[in-house]
The first five atom37 places (N, CA, C, CB, O) and aatype in JSON, in Angstrom:
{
  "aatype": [20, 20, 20, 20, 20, 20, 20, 20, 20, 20, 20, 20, 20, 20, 20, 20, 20, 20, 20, 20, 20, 20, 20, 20, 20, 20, 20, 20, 20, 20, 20, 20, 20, 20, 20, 20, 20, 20, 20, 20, 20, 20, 20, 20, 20, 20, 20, 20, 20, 20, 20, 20, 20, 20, 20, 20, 20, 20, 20, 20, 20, 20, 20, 20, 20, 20, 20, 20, 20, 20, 20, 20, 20, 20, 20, 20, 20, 20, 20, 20, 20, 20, 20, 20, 20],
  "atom_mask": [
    [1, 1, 1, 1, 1],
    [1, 1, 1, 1, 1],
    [1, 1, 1, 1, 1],
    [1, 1, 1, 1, 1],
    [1, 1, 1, 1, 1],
    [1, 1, 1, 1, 1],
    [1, 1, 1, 1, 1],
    [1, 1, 1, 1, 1],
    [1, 1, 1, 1, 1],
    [1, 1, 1, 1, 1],
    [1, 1, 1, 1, 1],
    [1, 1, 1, 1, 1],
    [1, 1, 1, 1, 1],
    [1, 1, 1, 1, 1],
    [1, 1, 1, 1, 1],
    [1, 1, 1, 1, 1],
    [1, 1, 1, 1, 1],
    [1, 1, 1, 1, 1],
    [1, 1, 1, 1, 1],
    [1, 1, 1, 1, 1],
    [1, 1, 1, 1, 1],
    [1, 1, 1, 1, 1],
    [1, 1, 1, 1, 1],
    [1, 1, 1, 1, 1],
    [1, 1, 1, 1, 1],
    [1, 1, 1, 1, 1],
    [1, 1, 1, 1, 1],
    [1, 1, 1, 1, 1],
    [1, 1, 1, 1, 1],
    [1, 1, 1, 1, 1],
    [1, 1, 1, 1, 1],
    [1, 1, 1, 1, 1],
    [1, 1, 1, 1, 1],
    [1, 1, 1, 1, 1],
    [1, 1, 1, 1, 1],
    [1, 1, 1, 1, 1],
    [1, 1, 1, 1, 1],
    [1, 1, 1, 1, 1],
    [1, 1, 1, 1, 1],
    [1, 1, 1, 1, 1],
    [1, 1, 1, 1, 1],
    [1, 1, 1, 1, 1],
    [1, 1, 1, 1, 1],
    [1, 1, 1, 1, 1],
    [1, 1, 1, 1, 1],
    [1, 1, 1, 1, 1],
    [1, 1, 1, 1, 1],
    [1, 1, 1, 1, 1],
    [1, 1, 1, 1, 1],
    [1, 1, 1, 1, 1],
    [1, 1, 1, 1, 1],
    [1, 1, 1, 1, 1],
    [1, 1, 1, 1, 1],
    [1, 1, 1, 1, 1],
    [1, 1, 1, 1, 1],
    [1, 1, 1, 1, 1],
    [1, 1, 1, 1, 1],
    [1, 1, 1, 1, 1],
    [1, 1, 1, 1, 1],
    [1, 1, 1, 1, 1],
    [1, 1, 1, 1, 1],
    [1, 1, 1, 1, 1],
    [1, 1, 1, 1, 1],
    [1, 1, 1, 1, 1],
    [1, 1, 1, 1, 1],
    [1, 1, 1, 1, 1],
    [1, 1, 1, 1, 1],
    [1, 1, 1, 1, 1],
    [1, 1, 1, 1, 1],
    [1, 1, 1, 1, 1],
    [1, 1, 1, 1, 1],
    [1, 1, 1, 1, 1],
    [1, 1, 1, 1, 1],
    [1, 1, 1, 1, 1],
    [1, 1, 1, 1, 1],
    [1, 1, 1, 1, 1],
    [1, 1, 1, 1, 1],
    [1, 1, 1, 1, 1],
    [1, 1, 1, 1, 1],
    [1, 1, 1, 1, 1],
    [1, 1, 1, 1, 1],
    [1, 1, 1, 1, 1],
    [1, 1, 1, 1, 1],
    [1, 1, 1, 1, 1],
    [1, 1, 1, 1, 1]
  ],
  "atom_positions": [
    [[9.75, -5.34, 18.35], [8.3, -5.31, 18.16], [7.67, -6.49, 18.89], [7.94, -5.34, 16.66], [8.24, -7.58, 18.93]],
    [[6.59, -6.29, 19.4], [5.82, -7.53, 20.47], [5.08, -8.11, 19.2], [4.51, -6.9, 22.05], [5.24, -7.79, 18.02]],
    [[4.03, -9.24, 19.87], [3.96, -10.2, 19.2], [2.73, -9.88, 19.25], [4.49, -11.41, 19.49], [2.31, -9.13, 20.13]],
    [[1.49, -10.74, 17.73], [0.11, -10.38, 17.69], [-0.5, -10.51, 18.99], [-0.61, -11.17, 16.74], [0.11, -11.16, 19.83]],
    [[-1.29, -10.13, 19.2], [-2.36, -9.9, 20.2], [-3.89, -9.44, 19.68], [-1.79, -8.81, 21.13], [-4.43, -8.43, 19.21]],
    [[-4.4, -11.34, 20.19], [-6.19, -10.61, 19.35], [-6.7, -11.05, 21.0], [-7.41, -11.94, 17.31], [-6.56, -12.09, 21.63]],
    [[-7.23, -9.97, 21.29], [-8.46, -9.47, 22.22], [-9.52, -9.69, 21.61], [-8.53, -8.06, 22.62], [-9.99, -9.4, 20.51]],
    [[-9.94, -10.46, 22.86], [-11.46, -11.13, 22.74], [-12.29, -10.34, 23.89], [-11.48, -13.01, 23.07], [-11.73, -10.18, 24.98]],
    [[-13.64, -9.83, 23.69], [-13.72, -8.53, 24.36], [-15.22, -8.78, 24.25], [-12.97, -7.07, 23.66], [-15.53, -9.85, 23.74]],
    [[-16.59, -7.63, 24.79], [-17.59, -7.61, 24.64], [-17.87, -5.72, 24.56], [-18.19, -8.6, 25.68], [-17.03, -4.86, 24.83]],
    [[-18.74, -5.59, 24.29], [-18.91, -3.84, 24.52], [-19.65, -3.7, 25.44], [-19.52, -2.91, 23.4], [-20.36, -2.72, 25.23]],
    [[-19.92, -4.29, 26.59], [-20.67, -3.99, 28.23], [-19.45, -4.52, 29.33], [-22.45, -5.16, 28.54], [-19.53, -4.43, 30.56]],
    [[-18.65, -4.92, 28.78], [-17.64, -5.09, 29.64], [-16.45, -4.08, 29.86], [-17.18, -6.21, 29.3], [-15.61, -3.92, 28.98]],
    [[-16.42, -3.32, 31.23], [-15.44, -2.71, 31.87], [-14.25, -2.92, 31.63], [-15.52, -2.82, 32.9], [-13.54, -2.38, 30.78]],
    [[-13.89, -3.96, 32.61], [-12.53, -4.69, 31.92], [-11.79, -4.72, 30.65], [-12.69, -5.81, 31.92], [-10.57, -4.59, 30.73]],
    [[-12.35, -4.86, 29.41], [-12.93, -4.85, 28.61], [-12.21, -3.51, 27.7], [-14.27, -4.91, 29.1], [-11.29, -3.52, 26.89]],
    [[-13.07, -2.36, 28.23], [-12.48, -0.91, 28.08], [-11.27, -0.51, 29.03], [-13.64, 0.14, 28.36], [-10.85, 0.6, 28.7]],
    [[-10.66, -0.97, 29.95], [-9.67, -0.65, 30.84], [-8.35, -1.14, 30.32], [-9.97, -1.2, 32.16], [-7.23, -0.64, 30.45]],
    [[-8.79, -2.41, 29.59], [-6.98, -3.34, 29.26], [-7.1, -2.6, 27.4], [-7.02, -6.26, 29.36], [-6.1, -2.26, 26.77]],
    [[-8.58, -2.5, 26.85], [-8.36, -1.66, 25.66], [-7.58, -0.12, 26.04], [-9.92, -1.43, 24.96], [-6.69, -0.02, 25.19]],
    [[-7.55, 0.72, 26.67], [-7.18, 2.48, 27.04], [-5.83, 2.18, 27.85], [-8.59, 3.51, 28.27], [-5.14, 3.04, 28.4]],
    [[-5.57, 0.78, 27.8], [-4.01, 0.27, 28.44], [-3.0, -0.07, 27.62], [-4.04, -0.96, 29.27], [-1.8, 0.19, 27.74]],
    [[-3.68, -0.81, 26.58], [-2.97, -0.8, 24.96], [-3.25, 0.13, 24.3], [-3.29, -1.83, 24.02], [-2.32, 0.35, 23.52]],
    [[-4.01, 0.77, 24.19], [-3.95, 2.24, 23.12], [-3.02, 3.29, 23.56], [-5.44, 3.09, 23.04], [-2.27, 3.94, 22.82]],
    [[-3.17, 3.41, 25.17], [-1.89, 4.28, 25.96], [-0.6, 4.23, 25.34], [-1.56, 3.75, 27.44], [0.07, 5.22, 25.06]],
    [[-0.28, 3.06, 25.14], [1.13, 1.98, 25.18], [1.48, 2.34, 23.52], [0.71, -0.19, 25.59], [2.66, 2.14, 23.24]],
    [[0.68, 2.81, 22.47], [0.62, 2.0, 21.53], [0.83, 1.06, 20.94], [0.7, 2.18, 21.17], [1.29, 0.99, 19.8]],
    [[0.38, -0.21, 21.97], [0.06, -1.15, 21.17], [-0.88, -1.94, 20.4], [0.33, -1.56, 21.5], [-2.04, -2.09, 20.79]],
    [[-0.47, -2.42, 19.38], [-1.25, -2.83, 18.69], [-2.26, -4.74, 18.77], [-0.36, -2.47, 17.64], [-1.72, -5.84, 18.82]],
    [[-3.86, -4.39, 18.75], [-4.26, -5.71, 18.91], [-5.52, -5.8, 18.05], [-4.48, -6.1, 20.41], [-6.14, -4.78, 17.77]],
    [[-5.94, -7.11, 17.59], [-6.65, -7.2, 17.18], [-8.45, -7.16, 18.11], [-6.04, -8.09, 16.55], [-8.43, -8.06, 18.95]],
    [[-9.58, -6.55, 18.14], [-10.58, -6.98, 18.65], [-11.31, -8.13, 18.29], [-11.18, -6.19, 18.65], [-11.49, -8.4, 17.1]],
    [[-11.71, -8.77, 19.14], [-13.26, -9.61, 18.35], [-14.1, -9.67, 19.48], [-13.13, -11.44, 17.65], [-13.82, -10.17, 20.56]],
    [[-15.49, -8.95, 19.03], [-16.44, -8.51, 19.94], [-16.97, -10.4, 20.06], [-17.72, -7.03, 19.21], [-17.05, -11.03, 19.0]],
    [[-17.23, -11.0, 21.18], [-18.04, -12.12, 21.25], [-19.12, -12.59, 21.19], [-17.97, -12.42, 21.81], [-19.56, -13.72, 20.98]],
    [[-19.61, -11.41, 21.45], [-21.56, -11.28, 21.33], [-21.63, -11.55, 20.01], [-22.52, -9.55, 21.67], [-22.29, -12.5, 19.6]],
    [[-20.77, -10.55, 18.98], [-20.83, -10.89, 17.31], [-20.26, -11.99, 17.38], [-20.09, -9.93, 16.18], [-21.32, -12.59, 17.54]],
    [[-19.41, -12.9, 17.39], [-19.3, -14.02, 16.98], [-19.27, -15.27, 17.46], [-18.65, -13.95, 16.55], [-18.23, -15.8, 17.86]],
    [[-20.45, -15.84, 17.44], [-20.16, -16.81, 18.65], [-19.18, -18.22, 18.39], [-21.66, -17.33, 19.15], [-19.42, -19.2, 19.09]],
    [[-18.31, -18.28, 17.6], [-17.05, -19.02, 17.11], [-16.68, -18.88, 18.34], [-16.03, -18.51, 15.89], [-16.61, -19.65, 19.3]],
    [[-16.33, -17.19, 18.08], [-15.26, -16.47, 19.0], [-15.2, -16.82, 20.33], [-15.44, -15.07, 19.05], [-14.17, -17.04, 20.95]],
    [[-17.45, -16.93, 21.18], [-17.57, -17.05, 22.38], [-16.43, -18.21, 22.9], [-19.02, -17.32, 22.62], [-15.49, -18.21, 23.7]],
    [[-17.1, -19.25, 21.94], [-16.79, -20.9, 22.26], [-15.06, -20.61, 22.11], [-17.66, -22.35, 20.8], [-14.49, -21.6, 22.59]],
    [[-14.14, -19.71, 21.65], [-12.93, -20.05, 21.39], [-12.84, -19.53, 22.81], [-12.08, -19.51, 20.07], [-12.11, -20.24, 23.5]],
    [[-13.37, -18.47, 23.47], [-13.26, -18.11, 24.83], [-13.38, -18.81, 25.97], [-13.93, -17.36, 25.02], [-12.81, -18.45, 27.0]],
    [[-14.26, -20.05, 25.87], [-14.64, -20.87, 26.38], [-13.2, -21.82, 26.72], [-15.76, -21.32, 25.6], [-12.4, -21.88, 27.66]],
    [[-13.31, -22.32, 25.77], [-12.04, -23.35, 25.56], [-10.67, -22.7, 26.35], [-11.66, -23.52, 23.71], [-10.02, -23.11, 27.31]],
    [[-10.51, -21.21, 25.27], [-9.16, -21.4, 26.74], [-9.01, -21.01, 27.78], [-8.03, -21.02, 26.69], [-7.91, -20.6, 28.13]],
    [[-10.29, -21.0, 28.78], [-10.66, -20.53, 29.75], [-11.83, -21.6, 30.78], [-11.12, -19.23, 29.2], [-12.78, -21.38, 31.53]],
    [[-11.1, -22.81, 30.29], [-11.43, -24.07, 30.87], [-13.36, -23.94, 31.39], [-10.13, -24.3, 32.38], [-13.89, -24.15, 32.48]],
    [[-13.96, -23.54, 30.12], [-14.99, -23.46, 29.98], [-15.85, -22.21, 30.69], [-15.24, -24.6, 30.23], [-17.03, -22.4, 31.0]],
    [[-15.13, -20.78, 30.95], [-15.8, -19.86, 31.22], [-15.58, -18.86, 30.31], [-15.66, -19.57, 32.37], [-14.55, -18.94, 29.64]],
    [[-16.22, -18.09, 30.15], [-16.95, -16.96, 29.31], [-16.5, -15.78, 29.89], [-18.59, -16.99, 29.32], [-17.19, -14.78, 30.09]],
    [[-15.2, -15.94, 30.18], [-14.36, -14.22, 30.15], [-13.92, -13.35, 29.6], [-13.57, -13.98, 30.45], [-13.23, -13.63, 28.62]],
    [[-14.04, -12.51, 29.81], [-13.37, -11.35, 29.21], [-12.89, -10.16, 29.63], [-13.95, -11.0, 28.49], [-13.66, -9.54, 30.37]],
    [[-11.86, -9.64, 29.38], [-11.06, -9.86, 28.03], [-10.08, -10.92, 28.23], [-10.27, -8.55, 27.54], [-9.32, -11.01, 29.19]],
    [[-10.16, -11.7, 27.26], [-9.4, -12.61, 27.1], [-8.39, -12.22, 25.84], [-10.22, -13.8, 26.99], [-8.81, -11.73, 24.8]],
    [[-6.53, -12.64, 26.19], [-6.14, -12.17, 24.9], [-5.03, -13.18, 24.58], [-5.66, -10.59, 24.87], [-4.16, -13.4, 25.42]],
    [[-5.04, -13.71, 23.6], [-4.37, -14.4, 22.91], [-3.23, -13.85, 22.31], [-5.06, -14.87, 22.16], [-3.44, -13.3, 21.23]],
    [[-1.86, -13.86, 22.81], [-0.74, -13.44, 22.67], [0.56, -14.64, 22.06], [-0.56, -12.85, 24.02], [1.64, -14.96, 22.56]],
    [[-0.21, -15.13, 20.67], [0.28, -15.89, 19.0], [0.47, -16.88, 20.58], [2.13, -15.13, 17.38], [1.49, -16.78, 21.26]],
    [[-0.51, -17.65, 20.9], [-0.84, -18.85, 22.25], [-0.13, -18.8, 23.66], [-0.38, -20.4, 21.76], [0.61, -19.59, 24.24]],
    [[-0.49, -17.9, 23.89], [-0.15, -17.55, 25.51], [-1.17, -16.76, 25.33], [1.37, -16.86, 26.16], [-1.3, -15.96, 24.4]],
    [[-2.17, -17.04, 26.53], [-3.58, -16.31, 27.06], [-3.41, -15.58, 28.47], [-4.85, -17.5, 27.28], [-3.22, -16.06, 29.59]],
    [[-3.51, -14.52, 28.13], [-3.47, -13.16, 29.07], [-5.15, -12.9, 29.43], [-2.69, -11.62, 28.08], [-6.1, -12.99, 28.65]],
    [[-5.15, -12.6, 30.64], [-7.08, -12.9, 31.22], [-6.64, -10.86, 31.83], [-7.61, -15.02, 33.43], [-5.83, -10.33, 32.59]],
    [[-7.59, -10.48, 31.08], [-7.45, -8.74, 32.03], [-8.95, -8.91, 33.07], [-7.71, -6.74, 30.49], [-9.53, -7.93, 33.54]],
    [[-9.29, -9.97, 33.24], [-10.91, -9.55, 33.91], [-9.96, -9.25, 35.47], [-12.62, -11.31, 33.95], [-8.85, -9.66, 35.8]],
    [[-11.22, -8.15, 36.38], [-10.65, -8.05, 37.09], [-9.42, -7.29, 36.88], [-10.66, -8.99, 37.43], [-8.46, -7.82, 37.45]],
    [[-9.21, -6.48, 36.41], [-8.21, -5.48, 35.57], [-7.72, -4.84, 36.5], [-8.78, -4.47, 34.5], [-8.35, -4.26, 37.38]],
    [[-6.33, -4.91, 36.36], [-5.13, -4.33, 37.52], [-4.23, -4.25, 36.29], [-4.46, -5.51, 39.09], [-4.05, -5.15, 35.46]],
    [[-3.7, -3.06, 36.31], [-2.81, -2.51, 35.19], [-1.48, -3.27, 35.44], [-2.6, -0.78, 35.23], [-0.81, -3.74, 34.52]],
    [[-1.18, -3.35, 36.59], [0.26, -4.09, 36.84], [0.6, -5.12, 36.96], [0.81, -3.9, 37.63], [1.78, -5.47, 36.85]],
    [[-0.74, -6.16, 37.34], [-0.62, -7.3, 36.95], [-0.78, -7.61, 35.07], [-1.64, -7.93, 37.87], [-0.32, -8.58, 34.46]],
    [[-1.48, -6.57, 34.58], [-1.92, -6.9, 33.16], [-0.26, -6.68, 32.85], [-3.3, -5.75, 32.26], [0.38, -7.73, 32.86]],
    [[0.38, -5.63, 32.62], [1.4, -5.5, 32.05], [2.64, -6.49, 32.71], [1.59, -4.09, 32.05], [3.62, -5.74, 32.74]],
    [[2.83, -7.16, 32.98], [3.81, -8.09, 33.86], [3.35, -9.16, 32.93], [3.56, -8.33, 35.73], [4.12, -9.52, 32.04]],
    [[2.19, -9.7, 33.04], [1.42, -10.96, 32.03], [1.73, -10.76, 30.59], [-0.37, -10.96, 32.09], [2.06, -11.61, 29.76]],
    [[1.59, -9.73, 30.47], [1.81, -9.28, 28.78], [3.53, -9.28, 28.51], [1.08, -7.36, 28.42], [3.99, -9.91, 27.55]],
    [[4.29, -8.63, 29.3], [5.91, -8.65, 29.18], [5.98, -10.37, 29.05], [6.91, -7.85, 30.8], [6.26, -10.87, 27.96]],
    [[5.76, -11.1, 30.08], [6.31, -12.34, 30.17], [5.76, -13.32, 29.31], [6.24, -12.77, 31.4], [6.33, -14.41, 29.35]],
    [[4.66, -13.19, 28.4], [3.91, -13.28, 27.03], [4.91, -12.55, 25.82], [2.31, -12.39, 27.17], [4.6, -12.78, 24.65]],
    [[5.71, -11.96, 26.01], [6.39, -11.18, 24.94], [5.65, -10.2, 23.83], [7.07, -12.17, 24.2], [5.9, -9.94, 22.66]],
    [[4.37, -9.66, 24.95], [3.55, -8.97, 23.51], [4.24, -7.43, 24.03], [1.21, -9.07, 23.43], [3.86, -6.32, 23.64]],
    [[5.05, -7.63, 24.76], [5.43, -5.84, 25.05], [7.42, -5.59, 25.64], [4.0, -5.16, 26.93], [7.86, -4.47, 25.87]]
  ]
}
């Protein structure tokens, strides 16, 4: 079994929906947190993203996987070597 995975995400973001319909494919399992709703969340986006506001950003139990710019084969290579798959 892979390891938690909380996705940090927005609902106008592409990316966004591409690395979400990449883990649902897969079934795997992740947590969302929309950023617009929480702006904790923005600022936690911030931080591990040396102060930019990306997304999707995913936190894999501290290894950060970035899907912006979404390429399925780079996403899944990042995620294997993260151990969430």
């Amino acid at each position: 079994m892979g390891k938690r995975i909380v996705m940090y995400s927005t609902t106008w973001c592409g990316d966004c929906r591409l690395a979400k319909r990449f883990l649902d494919a897969r079934g795997i399992a992740y947590e969302e947190i929309n950023i617009d709703d929480a702006p904790e969340a923005a600022a936690i986006v911030m931080r591990l993203n040396h102060g930019m506001r990306m997304v999707p950003t995913l936190d894999v139990e501290g290894t950060i996987v970035s899907g912006d710019r979404f390429d399925g084969a780079r996403f899944e290579k990042d995620l294997r070597e993260a151990g969430a798959i």
